[in-house]
mmJSON file of the N, C-alpha and C atoms, coordinates in Angstrom:
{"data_MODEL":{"atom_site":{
"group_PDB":["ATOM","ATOM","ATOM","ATOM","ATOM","ATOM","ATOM","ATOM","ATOM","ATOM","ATOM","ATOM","ATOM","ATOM","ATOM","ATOM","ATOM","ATOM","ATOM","ATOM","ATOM","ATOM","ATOM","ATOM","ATOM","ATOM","ATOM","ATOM","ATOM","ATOM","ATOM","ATOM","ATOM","ATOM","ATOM","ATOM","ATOM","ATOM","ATOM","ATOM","ATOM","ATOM","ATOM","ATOM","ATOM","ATOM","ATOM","ATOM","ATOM","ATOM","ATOM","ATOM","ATOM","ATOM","ATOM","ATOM","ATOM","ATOM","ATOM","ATOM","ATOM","ATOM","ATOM","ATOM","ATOM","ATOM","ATOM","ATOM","ATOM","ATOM","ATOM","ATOM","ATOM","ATOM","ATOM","ATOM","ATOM","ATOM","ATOM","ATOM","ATOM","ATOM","ATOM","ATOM","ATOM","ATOM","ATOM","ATOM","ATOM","ATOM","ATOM","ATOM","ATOM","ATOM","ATOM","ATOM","ATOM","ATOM","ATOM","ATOM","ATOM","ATOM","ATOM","ATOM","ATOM","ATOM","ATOM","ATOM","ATOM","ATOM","ATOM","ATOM","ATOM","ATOM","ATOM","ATOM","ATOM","ATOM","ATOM","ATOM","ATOM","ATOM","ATOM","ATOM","ATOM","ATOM","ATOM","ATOM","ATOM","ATOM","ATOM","ATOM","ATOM","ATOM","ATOM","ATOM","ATOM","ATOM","ATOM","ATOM","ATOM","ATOM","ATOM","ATOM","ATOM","ATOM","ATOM","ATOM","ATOM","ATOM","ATOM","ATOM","ATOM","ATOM","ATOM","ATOM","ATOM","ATOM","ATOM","ATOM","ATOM","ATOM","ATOM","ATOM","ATOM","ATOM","ATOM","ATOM","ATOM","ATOM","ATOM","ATOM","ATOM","ATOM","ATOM","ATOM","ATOM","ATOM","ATOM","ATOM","ATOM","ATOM","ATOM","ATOM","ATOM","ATOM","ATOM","ATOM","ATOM","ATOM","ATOM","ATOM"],
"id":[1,2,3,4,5,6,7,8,9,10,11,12,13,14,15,16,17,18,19,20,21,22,23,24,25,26,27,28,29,30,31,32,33,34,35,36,37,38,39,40,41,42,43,44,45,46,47,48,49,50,51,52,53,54,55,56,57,58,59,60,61,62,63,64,65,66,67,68,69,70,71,72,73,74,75,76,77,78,79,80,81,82,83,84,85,86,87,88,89,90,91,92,93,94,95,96,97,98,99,100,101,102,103,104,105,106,107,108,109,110,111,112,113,114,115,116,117,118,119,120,121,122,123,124,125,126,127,128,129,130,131,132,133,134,135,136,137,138,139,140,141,142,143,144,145,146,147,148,149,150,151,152,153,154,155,156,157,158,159,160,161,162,163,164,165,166,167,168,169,170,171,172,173,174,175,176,177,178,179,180,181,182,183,184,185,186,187,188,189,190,191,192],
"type_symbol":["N","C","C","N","C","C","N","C","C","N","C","C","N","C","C","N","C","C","N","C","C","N","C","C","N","C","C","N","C","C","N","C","C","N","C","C","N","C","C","N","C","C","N","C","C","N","C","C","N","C","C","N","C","C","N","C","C","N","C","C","N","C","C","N","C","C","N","C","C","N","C","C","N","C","C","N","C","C","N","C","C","N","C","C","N","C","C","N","C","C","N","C","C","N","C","C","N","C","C","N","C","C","N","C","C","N","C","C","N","C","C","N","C","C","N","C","C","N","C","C","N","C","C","N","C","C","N","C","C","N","C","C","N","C","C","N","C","C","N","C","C","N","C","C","N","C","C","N","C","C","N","C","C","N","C","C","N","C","C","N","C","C","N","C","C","N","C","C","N","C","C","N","C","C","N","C","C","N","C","C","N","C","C","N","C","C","N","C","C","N","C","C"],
"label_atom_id":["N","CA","C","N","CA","C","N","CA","C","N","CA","C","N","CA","C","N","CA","C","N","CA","C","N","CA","C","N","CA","C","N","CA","C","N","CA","C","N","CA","C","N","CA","C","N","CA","C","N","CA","C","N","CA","C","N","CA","C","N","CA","C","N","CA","C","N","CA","C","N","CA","C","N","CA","C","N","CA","C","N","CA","C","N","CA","C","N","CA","C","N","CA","C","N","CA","C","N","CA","C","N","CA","C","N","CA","C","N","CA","C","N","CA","C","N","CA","C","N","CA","C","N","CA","C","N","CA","C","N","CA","C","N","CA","C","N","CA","C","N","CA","C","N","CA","C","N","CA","C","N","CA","C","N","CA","C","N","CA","C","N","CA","C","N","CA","C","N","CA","C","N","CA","C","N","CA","C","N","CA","C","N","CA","C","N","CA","C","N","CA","C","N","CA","C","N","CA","C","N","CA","C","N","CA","C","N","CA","C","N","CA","C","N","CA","C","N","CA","C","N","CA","C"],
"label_alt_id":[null,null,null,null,null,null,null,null,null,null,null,null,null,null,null,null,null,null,null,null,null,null,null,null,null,null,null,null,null,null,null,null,null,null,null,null,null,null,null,null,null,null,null,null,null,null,null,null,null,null,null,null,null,null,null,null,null,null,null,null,null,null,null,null,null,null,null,null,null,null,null,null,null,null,null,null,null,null,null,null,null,null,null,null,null,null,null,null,null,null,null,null,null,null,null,null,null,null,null,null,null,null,null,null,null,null,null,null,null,null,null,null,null,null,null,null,null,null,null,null,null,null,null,null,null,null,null,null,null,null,null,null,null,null,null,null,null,null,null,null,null,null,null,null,null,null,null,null,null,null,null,null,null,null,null,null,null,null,null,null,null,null,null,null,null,null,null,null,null,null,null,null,null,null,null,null,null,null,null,null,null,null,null,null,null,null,null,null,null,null,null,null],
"label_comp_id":["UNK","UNK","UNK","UNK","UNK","UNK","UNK","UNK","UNK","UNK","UNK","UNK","UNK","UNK","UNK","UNK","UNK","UNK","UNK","UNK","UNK","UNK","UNK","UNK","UNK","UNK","UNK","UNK","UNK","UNK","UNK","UNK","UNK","UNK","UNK","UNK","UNK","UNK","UNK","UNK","UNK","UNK","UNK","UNK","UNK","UNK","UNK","UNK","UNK","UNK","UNK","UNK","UNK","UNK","UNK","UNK","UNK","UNK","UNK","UNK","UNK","UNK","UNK","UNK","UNK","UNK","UNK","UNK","UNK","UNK","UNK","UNK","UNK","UNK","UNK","UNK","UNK","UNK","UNK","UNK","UNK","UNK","UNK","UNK","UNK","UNK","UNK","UNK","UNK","UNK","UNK","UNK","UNK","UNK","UNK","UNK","UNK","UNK","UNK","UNK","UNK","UNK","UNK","UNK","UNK","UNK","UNK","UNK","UNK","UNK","UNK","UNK","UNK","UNK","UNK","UNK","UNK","UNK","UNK","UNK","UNK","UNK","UNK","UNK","UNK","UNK","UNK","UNK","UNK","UNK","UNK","UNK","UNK","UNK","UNK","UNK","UNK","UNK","UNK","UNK","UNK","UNK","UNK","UNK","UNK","UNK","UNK","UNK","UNK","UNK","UNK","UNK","UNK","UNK","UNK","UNK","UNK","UNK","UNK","UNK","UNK","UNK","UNK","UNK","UNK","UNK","UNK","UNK","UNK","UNK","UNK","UNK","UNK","UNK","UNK","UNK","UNK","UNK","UNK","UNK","UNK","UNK","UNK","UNK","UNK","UNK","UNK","UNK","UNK","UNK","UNK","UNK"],
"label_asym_id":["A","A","A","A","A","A","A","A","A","A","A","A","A","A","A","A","A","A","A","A","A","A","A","A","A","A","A","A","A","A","A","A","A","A","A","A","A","A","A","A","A","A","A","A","A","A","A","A","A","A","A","A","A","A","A","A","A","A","A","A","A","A","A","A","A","A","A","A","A","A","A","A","A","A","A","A","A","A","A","A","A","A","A","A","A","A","A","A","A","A","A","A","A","A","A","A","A","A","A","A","A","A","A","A","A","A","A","A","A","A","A","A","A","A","A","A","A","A","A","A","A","A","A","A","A","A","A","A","A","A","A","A","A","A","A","A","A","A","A","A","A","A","A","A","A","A","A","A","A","A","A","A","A","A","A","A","A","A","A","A","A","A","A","A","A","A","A","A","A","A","A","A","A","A","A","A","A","A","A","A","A","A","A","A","A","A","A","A","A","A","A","A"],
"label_entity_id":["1","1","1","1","1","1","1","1","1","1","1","1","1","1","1","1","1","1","1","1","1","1","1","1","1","1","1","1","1","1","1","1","1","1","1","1","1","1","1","1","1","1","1","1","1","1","1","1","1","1","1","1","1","1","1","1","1","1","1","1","1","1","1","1","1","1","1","1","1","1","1","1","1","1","1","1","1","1","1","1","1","1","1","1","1","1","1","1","1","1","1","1","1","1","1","1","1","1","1","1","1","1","1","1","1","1","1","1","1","1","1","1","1","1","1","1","1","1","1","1","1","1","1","1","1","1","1","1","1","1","1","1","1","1","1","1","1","1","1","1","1","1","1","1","1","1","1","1","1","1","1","1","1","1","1","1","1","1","1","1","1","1","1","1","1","1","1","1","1","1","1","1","1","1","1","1","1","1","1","1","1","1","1","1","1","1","1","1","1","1","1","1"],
"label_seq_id":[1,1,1,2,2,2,3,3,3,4,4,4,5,5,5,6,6,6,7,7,7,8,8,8,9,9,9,10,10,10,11,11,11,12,12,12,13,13,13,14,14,14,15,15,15,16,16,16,17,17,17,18,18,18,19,19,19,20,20,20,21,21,21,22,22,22,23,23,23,24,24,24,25,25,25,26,26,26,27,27,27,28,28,28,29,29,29,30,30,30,31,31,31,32,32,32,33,33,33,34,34,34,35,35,35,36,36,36,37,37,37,38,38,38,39,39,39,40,40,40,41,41,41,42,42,42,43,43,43,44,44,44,45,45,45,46,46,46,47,47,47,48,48,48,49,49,49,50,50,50,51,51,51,52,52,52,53,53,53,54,54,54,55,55,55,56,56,56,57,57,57,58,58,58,59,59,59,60,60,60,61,61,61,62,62,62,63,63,63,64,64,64],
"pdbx_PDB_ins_code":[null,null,null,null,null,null,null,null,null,null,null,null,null,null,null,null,null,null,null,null,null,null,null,null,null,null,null,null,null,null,null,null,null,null,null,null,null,null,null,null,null,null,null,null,null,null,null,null,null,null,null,null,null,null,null,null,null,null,null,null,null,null,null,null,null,null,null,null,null,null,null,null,null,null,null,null,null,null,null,null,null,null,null,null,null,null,null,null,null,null,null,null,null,null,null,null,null,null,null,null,null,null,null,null,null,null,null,null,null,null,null,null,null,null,null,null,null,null,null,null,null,null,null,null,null,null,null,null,null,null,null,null,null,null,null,null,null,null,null,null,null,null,null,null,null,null,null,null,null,null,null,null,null,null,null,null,null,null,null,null,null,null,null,null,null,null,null,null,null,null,null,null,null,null,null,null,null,null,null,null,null,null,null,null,null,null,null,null,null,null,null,null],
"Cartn_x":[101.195,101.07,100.322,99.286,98.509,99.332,99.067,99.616,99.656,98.836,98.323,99.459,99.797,100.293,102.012,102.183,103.335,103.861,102.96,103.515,103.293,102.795,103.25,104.462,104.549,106.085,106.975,106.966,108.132,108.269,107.152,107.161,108.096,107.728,108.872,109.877,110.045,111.646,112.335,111.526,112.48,112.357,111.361,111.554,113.099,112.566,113.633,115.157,115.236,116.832,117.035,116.034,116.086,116.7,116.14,116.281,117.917,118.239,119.664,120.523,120.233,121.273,121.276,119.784,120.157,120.763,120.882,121.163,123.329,123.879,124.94,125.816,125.012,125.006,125.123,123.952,124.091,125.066,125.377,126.005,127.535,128.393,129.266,129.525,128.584,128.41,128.504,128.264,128.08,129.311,129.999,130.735,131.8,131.948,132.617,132.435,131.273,130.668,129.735,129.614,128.757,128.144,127.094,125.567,124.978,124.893,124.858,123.525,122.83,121.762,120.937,120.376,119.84,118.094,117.768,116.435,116.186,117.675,117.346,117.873,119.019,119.254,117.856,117.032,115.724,114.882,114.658,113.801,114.251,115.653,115.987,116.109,115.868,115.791,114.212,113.313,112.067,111.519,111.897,111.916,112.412,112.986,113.992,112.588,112.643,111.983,110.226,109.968,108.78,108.809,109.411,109.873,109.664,110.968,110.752,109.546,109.114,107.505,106.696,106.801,106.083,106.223,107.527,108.199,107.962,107.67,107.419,106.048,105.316,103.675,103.371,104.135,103.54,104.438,105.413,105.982,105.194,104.559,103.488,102.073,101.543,100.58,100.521,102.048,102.49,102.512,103.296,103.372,101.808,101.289,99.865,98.633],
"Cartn_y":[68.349,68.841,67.803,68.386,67.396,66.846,65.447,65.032,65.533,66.664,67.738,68.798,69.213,70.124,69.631,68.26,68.094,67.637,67.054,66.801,68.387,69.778,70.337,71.327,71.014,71.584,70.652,69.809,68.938,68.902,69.485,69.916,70.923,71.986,73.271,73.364,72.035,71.846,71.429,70.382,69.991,70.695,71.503,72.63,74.02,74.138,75.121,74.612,73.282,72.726,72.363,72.159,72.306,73.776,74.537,76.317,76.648,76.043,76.618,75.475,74.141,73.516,74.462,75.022,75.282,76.622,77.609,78.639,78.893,78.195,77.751,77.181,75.877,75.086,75.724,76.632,77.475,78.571,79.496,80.51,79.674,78.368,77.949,77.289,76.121,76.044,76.96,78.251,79.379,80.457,80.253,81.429,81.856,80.841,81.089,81.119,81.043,81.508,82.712,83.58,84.808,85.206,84.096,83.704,83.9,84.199,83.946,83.734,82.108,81.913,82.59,83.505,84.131,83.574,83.457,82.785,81.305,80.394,79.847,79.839,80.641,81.593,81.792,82.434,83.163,82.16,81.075,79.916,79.455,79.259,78.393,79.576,80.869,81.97,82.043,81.896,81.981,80.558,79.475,78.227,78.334,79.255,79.58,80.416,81.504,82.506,82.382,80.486,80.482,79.783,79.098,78.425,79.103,80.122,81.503,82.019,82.292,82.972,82.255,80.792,79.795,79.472,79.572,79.578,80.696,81.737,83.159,82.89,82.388,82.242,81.315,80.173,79.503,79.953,80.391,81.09,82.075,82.892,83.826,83.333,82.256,81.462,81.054,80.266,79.759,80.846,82.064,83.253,83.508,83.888,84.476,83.635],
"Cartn_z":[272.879,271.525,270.695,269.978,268.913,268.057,267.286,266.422,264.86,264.584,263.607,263.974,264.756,265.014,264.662,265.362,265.287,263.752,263.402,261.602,260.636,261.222,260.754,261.325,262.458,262.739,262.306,262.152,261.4,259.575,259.587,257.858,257.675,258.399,258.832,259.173,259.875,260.595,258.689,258.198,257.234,255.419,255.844,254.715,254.822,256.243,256.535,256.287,256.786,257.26,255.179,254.434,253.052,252.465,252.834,252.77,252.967,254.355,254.919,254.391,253.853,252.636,251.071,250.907,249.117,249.549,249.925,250.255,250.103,250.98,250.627,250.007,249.271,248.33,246.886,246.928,245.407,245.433,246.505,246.546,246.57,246.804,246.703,244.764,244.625,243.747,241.798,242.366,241.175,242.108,242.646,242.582,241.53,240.962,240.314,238.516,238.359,237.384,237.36,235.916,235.825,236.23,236.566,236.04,237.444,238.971,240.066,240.345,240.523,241.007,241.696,241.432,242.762,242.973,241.854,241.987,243.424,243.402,244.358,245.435,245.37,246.827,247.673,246.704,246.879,247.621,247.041,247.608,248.492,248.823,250.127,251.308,250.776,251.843,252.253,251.057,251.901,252.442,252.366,252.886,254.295,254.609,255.831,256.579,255.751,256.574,257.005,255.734,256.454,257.849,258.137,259.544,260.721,260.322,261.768,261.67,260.674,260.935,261.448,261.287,261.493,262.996,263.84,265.448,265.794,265.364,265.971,266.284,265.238,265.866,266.834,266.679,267.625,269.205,269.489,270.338,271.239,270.059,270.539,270.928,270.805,271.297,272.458,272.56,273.735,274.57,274.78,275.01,275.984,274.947,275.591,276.047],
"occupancy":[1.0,1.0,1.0,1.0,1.0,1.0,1.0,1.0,1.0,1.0,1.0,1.0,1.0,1.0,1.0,1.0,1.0,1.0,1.0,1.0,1.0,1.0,1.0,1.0,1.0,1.0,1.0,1.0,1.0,1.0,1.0,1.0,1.0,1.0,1.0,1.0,1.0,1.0,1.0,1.0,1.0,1.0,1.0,1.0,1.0,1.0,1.0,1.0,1.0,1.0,1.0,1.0,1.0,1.0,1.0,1.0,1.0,1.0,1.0,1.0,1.0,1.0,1.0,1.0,1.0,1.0,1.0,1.0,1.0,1.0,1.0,1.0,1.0,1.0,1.0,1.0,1.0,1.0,1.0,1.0,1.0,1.0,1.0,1.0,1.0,1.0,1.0,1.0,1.0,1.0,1.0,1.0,1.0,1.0,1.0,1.0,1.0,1.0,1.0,1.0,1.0,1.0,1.0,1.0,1.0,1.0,1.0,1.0,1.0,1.0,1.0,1.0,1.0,1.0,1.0,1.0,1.0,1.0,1.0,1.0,1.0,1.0,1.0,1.0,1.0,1.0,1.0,1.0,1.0,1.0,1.0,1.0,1.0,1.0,1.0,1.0,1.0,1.0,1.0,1.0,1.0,1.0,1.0,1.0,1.0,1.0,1.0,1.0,1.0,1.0,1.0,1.0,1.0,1.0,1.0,1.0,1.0,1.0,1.0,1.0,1.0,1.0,1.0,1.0,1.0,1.0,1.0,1.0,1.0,1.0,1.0,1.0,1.0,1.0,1.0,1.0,1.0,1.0,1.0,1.0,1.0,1.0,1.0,1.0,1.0,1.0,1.0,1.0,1.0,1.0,1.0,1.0],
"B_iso_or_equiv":[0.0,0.0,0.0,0.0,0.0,0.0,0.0,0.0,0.0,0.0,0.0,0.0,0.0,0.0,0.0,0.0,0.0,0.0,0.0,0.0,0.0,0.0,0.0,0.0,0.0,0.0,0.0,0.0,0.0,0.0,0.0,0.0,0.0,0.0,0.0,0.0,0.0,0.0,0.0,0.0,0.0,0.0,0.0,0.0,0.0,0.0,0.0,0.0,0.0,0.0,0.0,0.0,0.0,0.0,0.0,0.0,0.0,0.0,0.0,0.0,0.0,0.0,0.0,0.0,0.0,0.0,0.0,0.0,0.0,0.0,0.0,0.0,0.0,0.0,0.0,0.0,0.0,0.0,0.0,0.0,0.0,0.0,0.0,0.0,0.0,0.0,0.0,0.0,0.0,0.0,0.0,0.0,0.0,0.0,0.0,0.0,0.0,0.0,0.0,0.0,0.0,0.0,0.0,0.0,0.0,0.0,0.0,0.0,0.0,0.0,0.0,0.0,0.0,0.0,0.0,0.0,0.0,0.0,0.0,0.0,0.0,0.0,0.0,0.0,0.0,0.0,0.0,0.0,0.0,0.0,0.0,0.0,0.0,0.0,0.0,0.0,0.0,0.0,0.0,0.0,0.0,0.0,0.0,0.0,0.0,0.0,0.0,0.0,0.0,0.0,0.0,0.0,0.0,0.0,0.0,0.0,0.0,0.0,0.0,0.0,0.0,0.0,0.0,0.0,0.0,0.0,0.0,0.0,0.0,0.0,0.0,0.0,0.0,0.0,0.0,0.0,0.0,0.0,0.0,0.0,0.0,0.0,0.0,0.0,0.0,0.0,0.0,0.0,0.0,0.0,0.0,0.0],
"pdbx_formal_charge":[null,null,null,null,null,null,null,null,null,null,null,null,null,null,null,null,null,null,null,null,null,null,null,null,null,null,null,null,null,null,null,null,null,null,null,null,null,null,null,null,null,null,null,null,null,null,null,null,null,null,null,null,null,null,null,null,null,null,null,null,null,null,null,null,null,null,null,null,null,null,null,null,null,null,null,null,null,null,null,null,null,null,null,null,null,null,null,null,null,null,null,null,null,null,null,null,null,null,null,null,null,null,null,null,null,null,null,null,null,null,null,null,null,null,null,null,null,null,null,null,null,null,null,null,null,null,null,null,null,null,null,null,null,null,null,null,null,null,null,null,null,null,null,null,null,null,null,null,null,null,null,null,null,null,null,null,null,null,null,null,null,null,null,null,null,null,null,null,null,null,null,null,null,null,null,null,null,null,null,null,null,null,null,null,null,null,null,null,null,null,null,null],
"auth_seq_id":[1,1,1,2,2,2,3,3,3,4,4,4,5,5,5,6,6,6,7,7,7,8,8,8,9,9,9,10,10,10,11,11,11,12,12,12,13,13,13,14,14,14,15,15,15,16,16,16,17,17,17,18,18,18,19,19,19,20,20,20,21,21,21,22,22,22,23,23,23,24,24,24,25,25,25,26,26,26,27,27,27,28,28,28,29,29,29,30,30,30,31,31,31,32,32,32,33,33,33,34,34,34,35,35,35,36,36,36,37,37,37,38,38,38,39,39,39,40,40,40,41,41,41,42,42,42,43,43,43,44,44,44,45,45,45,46,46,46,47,47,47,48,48,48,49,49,49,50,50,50,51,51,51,52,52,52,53,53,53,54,54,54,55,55,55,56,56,56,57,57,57,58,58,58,59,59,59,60,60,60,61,61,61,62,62,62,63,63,63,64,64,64],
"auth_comp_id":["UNK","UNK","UNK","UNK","UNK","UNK","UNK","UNK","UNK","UNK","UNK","UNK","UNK","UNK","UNK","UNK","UNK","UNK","UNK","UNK","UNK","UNK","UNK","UNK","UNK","UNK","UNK","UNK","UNK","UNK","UNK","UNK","UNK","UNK","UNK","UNK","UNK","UNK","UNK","UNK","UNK","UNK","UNK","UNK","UNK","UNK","UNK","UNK","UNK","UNK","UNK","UNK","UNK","UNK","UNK","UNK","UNK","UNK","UNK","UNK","UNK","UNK","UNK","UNK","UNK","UNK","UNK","UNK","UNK","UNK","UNK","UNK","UNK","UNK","UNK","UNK","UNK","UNK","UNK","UNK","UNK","UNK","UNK","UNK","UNK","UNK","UNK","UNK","UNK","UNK","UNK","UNK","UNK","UNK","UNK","UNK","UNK","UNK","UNK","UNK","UNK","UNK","UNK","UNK","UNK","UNK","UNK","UNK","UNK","UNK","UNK","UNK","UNK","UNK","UNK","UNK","UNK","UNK","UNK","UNK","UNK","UNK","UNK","UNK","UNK","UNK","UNK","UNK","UNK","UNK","UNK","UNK","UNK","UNK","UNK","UNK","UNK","UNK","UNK","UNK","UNK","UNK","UNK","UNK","UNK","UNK","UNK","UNK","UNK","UNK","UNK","UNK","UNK","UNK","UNK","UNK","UNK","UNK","UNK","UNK","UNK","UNK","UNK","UNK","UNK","UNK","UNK","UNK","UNK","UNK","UNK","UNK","UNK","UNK","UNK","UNK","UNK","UNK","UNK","UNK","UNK","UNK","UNK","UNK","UNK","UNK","UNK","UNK","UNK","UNK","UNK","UNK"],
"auth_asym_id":["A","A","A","A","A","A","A","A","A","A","A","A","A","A","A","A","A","A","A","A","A","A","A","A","A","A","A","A","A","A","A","A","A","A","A","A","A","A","A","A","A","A","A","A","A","A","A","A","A","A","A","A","A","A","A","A","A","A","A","A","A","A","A","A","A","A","A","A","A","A","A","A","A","A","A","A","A","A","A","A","A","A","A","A","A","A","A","A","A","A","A","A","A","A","A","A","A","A","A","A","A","A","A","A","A","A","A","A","A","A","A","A","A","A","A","A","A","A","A","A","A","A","A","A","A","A","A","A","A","A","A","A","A","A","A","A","A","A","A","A","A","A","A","A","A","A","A","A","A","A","A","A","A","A","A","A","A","A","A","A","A","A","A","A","A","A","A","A","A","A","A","A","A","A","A","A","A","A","A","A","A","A","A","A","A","A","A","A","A","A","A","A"],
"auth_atom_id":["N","CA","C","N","CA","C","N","CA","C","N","CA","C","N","CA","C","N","CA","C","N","CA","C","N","CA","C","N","CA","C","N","CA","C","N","CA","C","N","CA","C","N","CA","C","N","CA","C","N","CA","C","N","CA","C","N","CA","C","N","CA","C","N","CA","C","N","CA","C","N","CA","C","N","CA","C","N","CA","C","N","CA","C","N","CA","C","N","CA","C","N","CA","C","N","CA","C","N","CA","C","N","CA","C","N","CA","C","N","CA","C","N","CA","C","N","CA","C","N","CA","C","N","CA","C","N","CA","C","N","CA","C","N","CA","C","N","CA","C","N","CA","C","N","CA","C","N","CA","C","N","CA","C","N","CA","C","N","CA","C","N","CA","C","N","CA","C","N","CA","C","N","CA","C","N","CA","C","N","CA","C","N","CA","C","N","CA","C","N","CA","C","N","CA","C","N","CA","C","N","CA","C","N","CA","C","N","CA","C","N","CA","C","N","CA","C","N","CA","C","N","CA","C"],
"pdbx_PDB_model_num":[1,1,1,1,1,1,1,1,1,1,1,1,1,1,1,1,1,1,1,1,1,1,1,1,1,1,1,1,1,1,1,1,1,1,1,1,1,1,1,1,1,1,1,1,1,1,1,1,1,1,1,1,1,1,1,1,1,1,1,1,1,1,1,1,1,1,1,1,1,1,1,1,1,1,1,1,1,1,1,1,1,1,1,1,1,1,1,1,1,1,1,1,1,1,1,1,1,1,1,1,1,1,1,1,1,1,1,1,1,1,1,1,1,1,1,1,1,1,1,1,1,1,1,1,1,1,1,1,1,1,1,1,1,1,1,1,1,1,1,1,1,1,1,1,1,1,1,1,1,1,1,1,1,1,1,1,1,1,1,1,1,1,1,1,1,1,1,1,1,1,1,1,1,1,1,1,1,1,1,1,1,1,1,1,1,1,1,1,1,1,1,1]
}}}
């Protein structure tokens, strides 16, 4: 694996593992108030979901 390649799968590794801390973090944090964050629910969900999209492609590379 190139060294290009690998500093951006490790961008992904630590955006995502960012994603699946705010995700829990906020939904614990606000439960018990009105107001329920969802805006960064939102961000640490698509921080998540760029990862897998991001392992699905290169999966499928590898793949074919």
């Amino acid at each position: 694996m190139e060294k290009e390649n690998k500093g951006i799968l490790y961008l992904h590794v630590i955006l995502a593992t960012i994603g699946a801390i705010i995700i829990p973090l906020t939904a614990i944090l606000n439960a018990n108030s009105n107001y329920f964050e969802t805006t960064h629910i939102l961000f640490g969900a698509s921080l998540l979901l760029s990862y897998i999209g991001f392992f699905e492609k290169k999966l499928e590379s590898i793949i074919n």
